[in-house]
C-alpha positions as CSV (number, residue, x, y, z in Angstrom):
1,X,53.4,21.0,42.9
2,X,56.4,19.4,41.3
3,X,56.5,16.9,44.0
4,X,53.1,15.9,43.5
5,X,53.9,15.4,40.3
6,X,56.6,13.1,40.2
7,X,54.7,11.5,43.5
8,X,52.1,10.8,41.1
9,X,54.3,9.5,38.0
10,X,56.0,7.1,40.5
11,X,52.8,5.8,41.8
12,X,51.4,4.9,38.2
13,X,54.7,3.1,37.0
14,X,54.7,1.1,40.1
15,X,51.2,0.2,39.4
16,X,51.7,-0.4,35.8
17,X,54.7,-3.2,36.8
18,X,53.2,-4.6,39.4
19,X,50.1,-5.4,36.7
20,X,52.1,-6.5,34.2
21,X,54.2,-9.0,36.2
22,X,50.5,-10.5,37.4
23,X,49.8,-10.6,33.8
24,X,52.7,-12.4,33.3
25,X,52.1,-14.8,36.3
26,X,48.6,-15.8,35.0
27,X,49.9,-16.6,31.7
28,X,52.1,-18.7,33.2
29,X,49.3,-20.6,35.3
30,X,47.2,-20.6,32.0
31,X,44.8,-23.9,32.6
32,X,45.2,-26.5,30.1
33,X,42.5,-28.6,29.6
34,X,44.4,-32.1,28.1
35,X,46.2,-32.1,31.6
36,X,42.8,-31.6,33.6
37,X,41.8,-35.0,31.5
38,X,44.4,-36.4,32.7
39,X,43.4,-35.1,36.3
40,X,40.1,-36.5,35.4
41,X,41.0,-39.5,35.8
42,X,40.7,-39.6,39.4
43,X,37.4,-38.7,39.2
44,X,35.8,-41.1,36.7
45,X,35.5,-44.2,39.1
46,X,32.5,-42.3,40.4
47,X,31.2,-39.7,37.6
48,X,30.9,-39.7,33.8
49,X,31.1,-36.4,31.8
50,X,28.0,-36.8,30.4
51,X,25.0,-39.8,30.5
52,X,24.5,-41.9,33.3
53,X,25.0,-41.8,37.0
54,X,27.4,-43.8,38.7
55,X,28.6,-43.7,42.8
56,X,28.1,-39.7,41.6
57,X,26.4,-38.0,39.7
58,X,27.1,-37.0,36.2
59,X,28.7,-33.8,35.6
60,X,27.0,-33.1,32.2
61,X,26.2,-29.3,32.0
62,X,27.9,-29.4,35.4
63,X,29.4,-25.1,34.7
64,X,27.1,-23.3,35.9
65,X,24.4,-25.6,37.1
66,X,23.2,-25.1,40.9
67,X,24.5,-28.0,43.1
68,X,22.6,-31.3,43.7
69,X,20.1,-30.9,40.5
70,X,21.2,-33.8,38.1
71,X,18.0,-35.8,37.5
72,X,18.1,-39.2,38.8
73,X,20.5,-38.9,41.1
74,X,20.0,-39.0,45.1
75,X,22.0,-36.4,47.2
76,X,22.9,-35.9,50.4
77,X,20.8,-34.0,52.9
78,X,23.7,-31.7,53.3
79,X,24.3,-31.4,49.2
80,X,20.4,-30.7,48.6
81,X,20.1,-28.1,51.2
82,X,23.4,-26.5,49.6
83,X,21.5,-26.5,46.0
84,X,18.5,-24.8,47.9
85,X,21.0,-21.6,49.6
86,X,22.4,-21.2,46.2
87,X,25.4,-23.1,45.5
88,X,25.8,-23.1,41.9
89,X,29.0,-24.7,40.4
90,X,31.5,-22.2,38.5
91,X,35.0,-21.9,38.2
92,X,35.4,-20.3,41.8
93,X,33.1,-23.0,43.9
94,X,34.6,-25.9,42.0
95,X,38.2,-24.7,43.5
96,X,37.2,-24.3,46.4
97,X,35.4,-27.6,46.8
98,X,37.8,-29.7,45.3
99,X,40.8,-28.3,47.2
100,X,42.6,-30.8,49.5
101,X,42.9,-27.6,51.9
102,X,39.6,-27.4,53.0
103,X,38.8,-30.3,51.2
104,X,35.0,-30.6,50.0
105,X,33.4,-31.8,52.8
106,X,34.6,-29.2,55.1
107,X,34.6,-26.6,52.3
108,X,30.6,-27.3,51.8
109,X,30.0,-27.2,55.6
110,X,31.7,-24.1,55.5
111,X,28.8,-23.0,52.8
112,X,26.1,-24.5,54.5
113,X,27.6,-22.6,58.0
114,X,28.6,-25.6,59.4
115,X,31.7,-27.6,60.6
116,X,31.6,-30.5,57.7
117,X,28.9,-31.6,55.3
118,X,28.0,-35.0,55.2
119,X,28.4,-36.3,51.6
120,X,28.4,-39.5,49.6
121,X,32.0,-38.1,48.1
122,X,34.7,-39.9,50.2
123,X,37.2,-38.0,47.6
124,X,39.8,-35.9,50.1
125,X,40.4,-33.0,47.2
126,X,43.3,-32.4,44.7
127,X,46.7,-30.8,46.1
128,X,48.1,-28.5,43.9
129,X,46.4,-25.5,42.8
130,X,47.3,-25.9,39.0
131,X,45.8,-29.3,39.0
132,X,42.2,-28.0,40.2
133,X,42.7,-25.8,37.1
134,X,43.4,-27.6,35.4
135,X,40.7,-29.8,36.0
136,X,38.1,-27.0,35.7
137,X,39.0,-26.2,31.9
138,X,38.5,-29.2,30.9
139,X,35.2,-29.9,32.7
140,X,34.0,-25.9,31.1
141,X,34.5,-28.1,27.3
142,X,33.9,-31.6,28.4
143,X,30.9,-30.9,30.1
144,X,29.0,-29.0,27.7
């Protein structure tokens, strides 16, 4: 019974480090939204953060909103039908879909169960994971 015991013991204070240093590890990777604005920047030849459309749509009220639903704006085949399954944009689709590894248009094909969506976005995806983050925080404020 002993042995159980200290089984048991060893088992919760390798659980409790092993939480605690991914605690730590996602402080570290903390998003900060003034570097997403400066990731922004890439994006704003085509979309403003809130108003009017441009080459893309706006991404006003973008958190949250199901895809391919800004008013005025005409979508893709591929990004309408991805609206209609469900798609709605949130902190994990928006990583996904902006990651250079898929990269979007592949990563909606994927949704849609499909080699590679056909999109107006010739945008290849951002790199580093921090930067997509990034990015995402300050869309969640700028967006509103």
């Amino acid at each position: 019974m002993q042995k159980i015991k200290t089984i048991a013991i060893a088992v919760a204070v390798g659980a409790a480090l092993s939480l605690s240093s991914g605690l730590a590890a996602d402080a570290a990777w903390a998003a900060d939204a003034k570097k997403g604005e400066k990731v922004f920047k890439k994006c704003k030849a085509c979309h403003t953060l809130k108003g009017k459309n441009r080459v893309g749509p706006t991404l006003g009220g973008l958190i949250g909103r199901n895809a391919a639903t800004t008013k005025g704006y005409k979508y893709s085949k591929d990004f309408k039908a991805a609206g209609e399954k469900g798609l709605i944009w949130n902190e994990e689709t928006l990583s996904g879909y902006l990651n250079k590894k898929p990269g979007p248009k592949k990563w909606l094909g994927e949704f849609l169960g499909k080699k590679k969506a056909k999109t107006k976005m010739s945008f290849s995806g951002i790199k580093k994971d921090e930067d997509i983050a990034n990015l995402i925080e300050y869309l969640k404020h700028a967006t509103k």
